[in-house]
C-alpha positions in Angstrom: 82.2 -106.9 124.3 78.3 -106.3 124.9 76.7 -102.7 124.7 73.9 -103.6 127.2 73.8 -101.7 130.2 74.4 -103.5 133.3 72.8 -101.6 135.8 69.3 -100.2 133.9 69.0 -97.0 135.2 73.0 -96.3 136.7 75.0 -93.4 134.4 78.0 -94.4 133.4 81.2 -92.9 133.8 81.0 -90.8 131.0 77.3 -89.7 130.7 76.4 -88.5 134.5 74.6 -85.3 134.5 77.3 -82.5 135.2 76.7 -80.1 137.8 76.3 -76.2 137.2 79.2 -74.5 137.9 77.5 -71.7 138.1 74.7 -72.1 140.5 76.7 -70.8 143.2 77.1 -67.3 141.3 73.6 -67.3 140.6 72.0 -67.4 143.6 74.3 -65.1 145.0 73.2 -62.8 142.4 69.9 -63.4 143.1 70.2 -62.5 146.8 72.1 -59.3 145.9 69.1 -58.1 143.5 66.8 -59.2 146.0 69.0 -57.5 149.2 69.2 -54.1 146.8 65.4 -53.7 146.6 65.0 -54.7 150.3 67.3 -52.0 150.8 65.8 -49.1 148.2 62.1 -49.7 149.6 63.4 -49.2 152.7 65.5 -45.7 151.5 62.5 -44.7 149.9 60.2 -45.5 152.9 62.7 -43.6 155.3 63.0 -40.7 152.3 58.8 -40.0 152.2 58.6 -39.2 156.1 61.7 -37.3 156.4 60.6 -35.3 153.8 57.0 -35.4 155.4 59.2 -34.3 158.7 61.0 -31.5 156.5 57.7 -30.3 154.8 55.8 -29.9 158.0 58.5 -28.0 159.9 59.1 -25.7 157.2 55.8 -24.7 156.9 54.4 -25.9 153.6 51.5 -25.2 152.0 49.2 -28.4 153.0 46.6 -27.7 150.2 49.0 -28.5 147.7 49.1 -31.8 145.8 52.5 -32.4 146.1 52.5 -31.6 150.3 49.1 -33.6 150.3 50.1 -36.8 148.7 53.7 -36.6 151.0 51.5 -36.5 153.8 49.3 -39.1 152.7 51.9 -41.4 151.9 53.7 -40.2 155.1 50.5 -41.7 157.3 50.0 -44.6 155.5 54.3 -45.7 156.3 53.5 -44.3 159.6 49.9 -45.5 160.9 51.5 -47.7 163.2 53.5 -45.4 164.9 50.7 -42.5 165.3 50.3 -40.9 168.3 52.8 -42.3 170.3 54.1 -39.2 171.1 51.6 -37.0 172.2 53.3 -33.6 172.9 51.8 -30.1 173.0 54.2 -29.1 169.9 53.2 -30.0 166.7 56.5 -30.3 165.0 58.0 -32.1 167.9 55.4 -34.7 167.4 55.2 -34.9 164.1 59.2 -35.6 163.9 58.9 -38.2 166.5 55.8 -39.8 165.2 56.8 -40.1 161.8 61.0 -40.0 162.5 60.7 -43.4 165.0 59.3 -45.5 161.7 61.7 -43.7 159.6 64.5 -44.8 161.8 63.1 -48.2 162.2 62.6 -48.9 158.3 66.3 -48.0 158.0 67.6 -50.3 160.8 65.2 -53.0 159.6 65.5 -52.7 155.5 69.8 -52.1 155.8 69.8 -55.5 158.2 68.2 -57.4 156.5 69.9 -56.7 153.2 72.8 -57.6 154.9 71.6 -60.9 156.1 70.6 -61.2 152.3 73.9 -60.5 150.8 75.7 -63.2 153.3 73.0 -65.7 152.7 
């Protein structure tokens, strides 16, 4: 009996590379982390302009720091959606200006977290 391979390069039976059995779990847990911070950067996108809605309508101070850099932040989620409304009332068109990409980051950021954890 002769210890030289007989294919060069061919595993044998008892040497072939073994799968991972736990690729499978991996990359589901990778889409599930990814799908949860798709998710929370949409929450927290949504959670700036409603509060940016709830500031405005309640009649905060907008020389504060706080009510200043929510309403910064607020425009720059929102730039894209400015002005689409243009209504006489200021607090009807600030909640639709800023509410439509609130909505829209919710429905967008929640689908496709879903889509993520099915992947």
């Amino acid at each position: 009996m002769s210890h030289i391979d007989p294919n060069p390069g061919q595993y044998t039976h008892d040497d072939r590379p073994q799968p991972d059995p736990y690729r499978h779990e991996r990359r589901r847990s990778t889409a599930r982390r990814t799908a949860l911070t798709v998710q929370t950067v949409a929450d927290v996108a949504a959670g700036v302009l409603v509060l940016w809605i709830a500031l405005h309508l309640l009649g905060a101070n907008e020389t504060n720091v706080f009510v200043e850099f929510v309403r910064d932040s607020a425009d720059i989620l929102s730039w894209w959606s400015q002005d689409i409304f243009t209504m006489d009332t200021e607090g009807l068109r600030v909640l639709l200006n800023n509410g439509l990409p609130a909505v829209i980051y919710l429905a967008v950021g929640h689908g496709l977290a879903a889509r993520l954890n099915r992947a």
